[in-house]
Phi, psi and omega in degrees: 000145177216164149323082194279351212218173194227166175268118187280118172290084170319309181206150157270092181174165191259100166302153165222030170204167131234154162213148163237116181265121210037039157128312215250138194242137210250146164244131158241123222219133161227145212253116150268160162226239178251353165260329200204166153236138209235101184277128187219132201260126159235128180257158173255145157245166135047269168294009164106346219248121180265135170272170191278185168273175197229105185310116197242338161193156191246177172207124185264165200291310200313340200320182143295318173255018165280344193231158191268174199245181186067196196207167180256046166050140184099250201248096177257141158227159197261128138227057157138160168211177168254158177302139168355126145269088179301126172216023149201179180208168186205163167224130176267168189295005166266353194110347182284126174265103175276162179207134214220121157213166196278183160186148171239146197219146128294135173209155171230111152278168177220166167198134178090154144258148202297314224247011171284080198279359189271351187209154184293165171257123177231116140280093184287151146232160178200138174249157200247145150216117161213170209249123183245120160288139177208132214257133169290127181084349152270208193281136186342292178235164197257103195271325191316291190223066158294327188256112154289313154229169186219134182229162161193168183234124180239148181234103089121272223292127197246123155241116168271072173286158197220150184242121192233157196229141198237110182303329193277004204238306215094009202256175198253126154251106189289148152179182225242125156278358187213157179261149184004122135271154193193125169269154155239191171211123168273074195259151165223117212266134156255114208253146161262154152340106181308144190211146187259133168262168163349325184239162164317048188207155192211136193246139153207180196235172196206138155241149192228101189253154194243128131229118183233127165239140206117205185251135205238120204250118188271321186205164203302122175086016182237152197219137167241091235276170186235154185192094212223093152228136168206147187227139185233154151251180221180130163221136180227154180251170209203088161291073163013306234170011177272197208263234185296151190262187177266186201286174183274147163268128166289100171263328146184153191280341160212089166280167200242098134103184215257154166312113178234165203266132181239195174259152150236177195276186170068019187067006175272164174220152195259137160237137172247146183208159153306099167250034167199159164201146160218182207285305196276324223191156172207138180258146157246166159224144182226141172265145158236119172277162168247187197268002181256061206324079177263173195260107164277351204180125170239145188245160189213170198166109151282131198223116177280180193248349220014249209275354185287149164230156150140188180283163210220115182255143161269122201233310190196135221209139160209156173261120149315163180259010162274022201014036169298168151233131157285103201243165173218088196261134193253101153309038206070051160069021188211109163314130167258157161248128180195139211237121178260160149276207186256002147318323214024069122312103156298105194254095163119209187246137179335117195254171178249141211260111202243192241039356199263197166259057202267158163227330144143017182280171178286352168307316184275153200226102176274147189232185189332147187214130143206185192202151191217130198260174195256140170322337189261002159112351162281215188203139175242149202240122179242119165237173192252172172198142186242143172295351223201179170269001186241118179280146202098186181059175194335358195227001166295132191206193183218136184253154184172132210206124190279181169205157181260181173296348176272340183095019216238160158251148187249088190108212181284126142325138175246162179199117173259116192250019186259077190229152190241337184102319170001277171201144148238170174212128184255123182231151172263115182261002177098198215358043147121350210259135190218171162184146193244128192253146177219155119263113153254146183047095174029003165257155174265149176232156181220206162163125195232167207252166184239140178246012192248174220299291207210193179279169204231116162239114179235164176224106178305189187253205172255001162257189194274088208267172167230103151261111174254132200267228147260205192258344164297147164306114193249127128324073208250095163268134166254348172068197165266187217100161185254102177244142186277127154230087207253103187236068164005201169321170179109152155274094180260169173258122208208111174231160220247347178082189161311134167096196186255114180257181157219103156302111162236124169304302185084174212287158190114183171255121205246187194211104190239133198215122185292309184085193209285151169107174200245103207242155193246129161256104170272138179225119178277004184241173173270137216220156143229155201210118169245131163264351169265329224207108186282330181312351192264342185293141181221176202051212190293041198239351186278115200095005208252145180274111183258159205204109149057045157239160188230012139250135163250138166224143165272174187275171173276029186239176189269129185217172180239109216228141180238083207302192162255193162274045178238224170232118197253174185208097165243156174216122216263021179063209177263182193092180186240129195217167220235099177226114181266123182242359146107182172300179179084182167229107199269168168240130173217136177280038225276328164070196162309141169095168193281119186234157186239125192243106186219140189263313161088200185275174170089181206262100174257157180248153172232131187242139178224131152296316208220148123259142179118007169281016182134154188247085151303158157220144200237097239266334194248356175351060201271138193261145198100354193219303181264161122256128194265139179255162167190164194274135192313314196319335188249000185225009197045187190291307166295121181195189186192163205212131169230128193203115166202213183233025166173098180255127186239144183260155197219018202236136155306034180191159179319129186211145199238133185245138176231125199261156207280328192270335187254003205053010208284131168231140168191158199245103180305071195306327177268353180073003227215333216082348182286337156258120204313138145296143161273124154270150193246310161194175171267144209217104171294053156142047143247159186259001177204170173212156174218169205285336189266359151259008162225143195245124191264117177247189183251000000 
C-alpha cells in the first residue's frame, strides 16, 4: 500500500460526511448561523478533480423538526434547541438522497403549585436527543419517522409544601414535610451509521438504555425507593416515501455496547453485535435483515480470551468481498482484529492491531475506526489514535494497515499525523483505490491510497477510455478516442493518443505527451507551471516533461500558469491564481477567485463564464487588440457598455459599467440598478471600454 496522491485541500471548512458512488466522491460540509443550518454538497469526479459547492438543503433554527414529540406532563413549554447536527449521508438505490442529523431541544414542566399541599410542586427539566431524515431535493423532513429514535435525560425536583397560618399575628409559615426529594430518568439513544440494501430502504440500529434512580414521594411522608436499569438494541428498516413504517426489532435486551452494519449477500444487510462478555470469553451475534424488516437469520459465535482482560467494545466491522467478515474489538483499551466466515465461524485468532502506542493504560485513547474491503478479498483498516486520554491535538495521528485475505498485513504501516482528531472517512473507490478524507485546523482533507502490487502498463481502446493508474511509476496509453488519463503517484509515462483527451499527471516527474486532438492537461493540487522554463515548476508540475498539450487547467486552489510564444489556453478554476500568457494570442480563464491576469502579446481573450465569483485584474488590457468574451447564456443577446467616471445603468437590458477613474469594470444585470452590480475586475491603465471590446460567445 502507498500513497496515490499528494494530500489534496478539499475545503476550507470541516465535512462531516462522504460518499462515493461509481468512482466519484461527494464531500458534505454544514455552516450554522443564527437563521439557519446550510448543508453544501461538493462533488469530485472521476480524475479527482472538486467542483465548487452546491447548497443541497437549508434548516431554519425554527424548522418543526427540530423539536421533539410528547410533553413532561402539566404545563410543558419548549425552551430552546441547538441548530441540526449532521453526521451522515447515504444515497438509496432509487436514488433518493438522505441526511441523517442528531439533535437536541430542551423542555421544562411544572405541575401543582408551590403553596398547594393537597398534591407535591414538581418541576421537571428535560434535554431530548433525537435523530431526523431529510430527503435532499425533496420536503424539509420525512414528517412519518423524522424521529428515528429518541433518547432523554430529565431531572427531577419534588417539594412538598404545607402552609400554617398563626392565627394572633396572621402572618403565614412555610416549611417542607420532607426535605428535597427528588428523581432523575436516564434514557440513551446510541445509533450507528445508516447502510442502504439494494432496493429503496435503509437500515440502522440504535441501543436504548433506560436508568432511573432516587427517591419517588408518592404521598406525604411516604417514599418508594427506585433502581430501574435496562438496555435494548433496536434495528430499524426505513421505507422513503411509503405510508407506516415497519416496526423496529428488538435484537437483544442485553447488550454489551452498540450494533454495527455490515453488507450480506442475497439484498440483505447484517448488525453485529457483543451480547455477553466475561473475564475468560465474549459472544457475538450476528442478525441478518431483509429490506422489509423482517429478521432472516440470527448467527452466534463465542470467542475465547484466554489471558486478555478487560472490558470489551465491537468498534468496526466489513464483510470482504470473499464474504468473510472483518471485525475490530478493542480490548482493555488495545485493538484486536478477528475474522469470520459468513457464518460467523471463527478463523484463526485474535490478532493485536500493531502500529499505535497501545500499551493497555487508561491514557491512551483509540478514536474512529473503519475498513472498507478490497477488490482481492482484504481489507484496509484506518484508526484515529491518541497518546493520551484526550481525543485530538498534537499526538493525534491516523493509522491505516492493508490486510490480505487472511488478515496478514500487507506492506507498511501509513501513518498521518497533520489529523486534528475532529473526523475521517474511509471510501472505497474500486480497483483497489480507497481514499481517506480528514480534518485539520478547520480544513477537509484527502488523499487516496493504492493497494495494488506493483506499475500499470496499459494501452487504451478505440473507445472513449478512464485509465487510472498506481502509486507506481505507471505506463498509460489511451489510443483513440476521447480518454481520461490519471496516473497518480509515480513517475509515469502517459500519451494521450488520437482525440482530444485530459490528462493528469499527479504528483512525480512525469513525461506527458498530449498526442494528436486538441488535449487539457489538469492539476488538482496547486501548481506552478513555466512552459519556458520547467525548472520553475512546482507541486505536482515539478519535474514533468509536457508534450503536444494545448490547455491548461488549474486546481481549486491557487496556482501559476506561464506561457510559451506560442498560443496558450489557460484556465486557473476556483482560487486566486496568476495566469500569464506571454507572446502569442492566448485564452485566460481566470474562474474563481480574485485572479491576476496578463496577456502579454499578441491578440489575447479574457473569457468570464459567470459573474460575482472573485474582482480579477488584467494588468495588460489592449484595446483594438485584446477582448473580453462572455457567454451570450449569461448576459443574452443584447447588452450595452457605459464607460465615464461615474457610470450609471440607464438601459433595459444587461449592461456593463466601467468606471473610468477606479478602473472598476462591473456588470449590471437589469440595466436599471435595481439589482446592485457586480464588479468583475479591474483593468489597469485603461481609459475607456466600448461595446467593440467584448466578444459574445456562445
Amino acid at each position: 500500500m502507498r500513497y496515490w496522491s499528494e494530500r489534496t485541500v478539499v475545503a476550507d471548512g470541516q465535512a462531516f460526511a462522504t460518499e462515493v458512488l461509481n468512482g466519484r466522491a461527494t464531500y458534505y460540509l454544514s455552516a450554522t448561523d443564527a437563521a439557519a443550518t446550510t448543508v453544501t454538497a461538493m462533488a469530485q469526479d472521476r480524475l479527482g478533480g472538486i467542483g465548487a459547492g452546491e447548497t443541497v438543503l437549508v434548516v431554519p433554527n425554527t424548522d418543526e423538526s427540530l423539536r421533539p414529540w410528547g410533553d413532561l406532563g402539566g404545563d410543558t413549554w419548549w425552551e430552546g434547541n441547538t441548530p441540526a447536527h449532521f453526521s451522515s449521508v447515504l444515497t438509496l438505490a432509487d436514488g433518493t438522497g438522505i441526511l441523517l442529523s442528531g439533535n437536541q431541544a430542551d423542555y421544562r414542566g411544572e405541575e401543582g403549585e408551590p403553596s398547594d399541599y393537597a398534591e407535591p410542586y414538581i418541576e421537571r427539566t428535560a434535554t431530548f436527543d433525537f435523530h431526523t431524515a431529510y430527503q435532499l431535493g425533496g420536503s424539509p423532513a420525512y414528517a412519518d419517522y423524522r424521529y428515528l429514535a429518541t433518547g432523554h435525560d430529565v431531572q427531577e425536583d419534588f417539594e412538598q409544601l404545607f402552609w400554617v397560618e398563626w392565627e394572633e399575628d396572621g402572618e403565614y409559615y412555610g416549611d417542607y414535610l420532607s426535605e428535597d426529594w427528588h428523581i432523575s430518568t436516564h434514557e440513551v439513544v446510541d445509533a450507528a451509521d445508516p447502510m442502504a440494501f439494494d432496493s429503496a430502504a435503509y437500515l440502522y440500529t440504535y441501543r436504548l438504555d433506560h436508568d432511573r434512580v432516587g427517591t419517588y414521594v408518592r404521598d406525604y411522608g411516604s417514599s418508594i425507593p427506585i433502581n430501574d436499569h435496562s438496555s435494548t438494541l433496536y434495528a430499524q428498516v426505513v421505507l422513503p416515501g411509503g405510508g407506516s413504517q415497519p416496526a423496529a426489532v428488538v435484537l437483544d435486551t442485553s447488550p454489551v455496547g452498540t450494533g454495527v452494519l455490515i453488507e450480506r449477500a442475497g439484498g440483505q444487510l447484517g448488525v453485529l453485535w457483543i451480547n455477553a462478555a466475561s473475564v475468560s470469553a465474549l459472544a457475538l451475534s450476528l442478525a441478518a435483515l431483509r429490506p422489509d424488516g423482517t429478521v432472516a437469520r440470527t448467527f452466534n459465535t463465542a470467542i475465547d480470551l484466554g489471558a486478555l482482560s478487560g472490558a470489551p467494545t465491537l468498534v468496526a466491522a466489513t464483510s470482504a468481498t470473499n464474504k468473510d467478515i472483518f471485525a475490530v474489538v478493542e480490548i482493555g483499551n488495545v485493538p484486536y482484529l478477528v475474522q469470520f466466515d459468513a457464518g460467523l465461524h471463527q478463523q484463526g485468532e485474535l490478532t493485536r492491531i500493531a502500529g499505535g502506542r497501545w500499551t493497555g493504560s487508561s491514557a491512551e485513547h483509540l478514536g474512529d475506526v473503519s475498513l472498507v474491503a478490497l477488490p482481492d478479498g482484504g481489507v484496509l483498516l484506518a484508526f484515529g489514535v491518541d497518546g493520551d486520554g484526550v481525543s485530538g491535538g498534537d499526538d493525534h495521528r491516523i493509522v491505516l494497515q492493508q490486510l490480505d485475505a487472511d488478515g496478514h498485513r500487507v506492506g507498511a504501516t501509513l501513518k498521518i499525523t497533520d489529523a486534528d482528531g475532529g473526523w475521517f472517512d474511509l471510501d472505497a473507490l474500486g480497483d483497489g483505490r480507497v481514499q481517506l478524507t480528514w480534518t485539520d485546523d478547520g480544513q477537509t482533507l484527502s488523499r487516496v491510497l493504492d493497494t495494488a502490487a506493483g506499475p500499470l502498463v496499459t494501452d487504451g481502446t478505440a473507445d472513449n477510455d478512464v485509465i487510472i493508474g498506481t502509486a507506481y511509476g505507471d505506463t498509460l496509453a489511451g489510443g483513440a478516442g476521447k480518454d481520461q488519463i490519471d496516473g497518480g503517484a509515480g513517475n509515469d509515462r502517459i500519451s494521450g493518443g488520437d482525440g482530444n483527451d485530459i490528462l493528469i499527471g499527479g504528483a512525480g516527474a512525469d513525461r506527458i505527451d498530449g498526442g494528436a486532438g486538441r488535449d487539457l492537461l489538469r492539476y488538482d493540487n496547486a501548481v506552478t507551471v513555466d512552459l519556458l522554463d520547467a525548472s520553475l515548476n512546482t507541486g505536482d508540475a515539478a519535474g514533468d516533461v509536457i508534450t503536444s498539450i494545448e490547455q491548461f487547467r488549474g486546481s481549486h486552489l491557487g496556482d501559476a500558469f506561464h506561457g510559451s510564444d506560442g498560443a496558450d489556453v489557460f484556465d486557473g478554476m476556483a482560487g486566486d491564481d496568476i495566469l500569464v500568457g506571454r507572446a502569442g494570442d492566448d485564452l485566460l480563464i481566470g474562474n474563481a477567485g480574485d485572479d491576476t491576469m496578463t496577456g502579454g502579446g499578441g491578440r489575447d481573450e479574457f473569457r468570464y463564464a459567470a459573474f460575482g465569483d472573485g474582482v480579477d485584474r488584467i494588468t495588460d488590457f489592449t484595446r483594438g487588440e485584446d477582448v473580453i468574451s462572455i457567454r451570450a447564456t449569461v448576459v443574452g443577446e443584447t447588452f450595452y457598455v457605459i464607460a465615464n467616471d461615474a457610470p450609471r445603468p440607464n438601459r433595459d437590458a444587461p449592461t456593463f459599467l466601467f468606471d473610468t477613474d477606479s478602473k472598476t469594470l462591473s456588470y449590471d444585470a437589469d440595466g436599471r440598478g435595481a439589482i446592485a452590480a457586480i464588479e468583475i475586475a479591474v483593468l489597469d491603465g485603461v481609459e475607456t471600454l466600448a461595446k467593440a471590446d467584448f466578444l459574445l460567445i456562445a
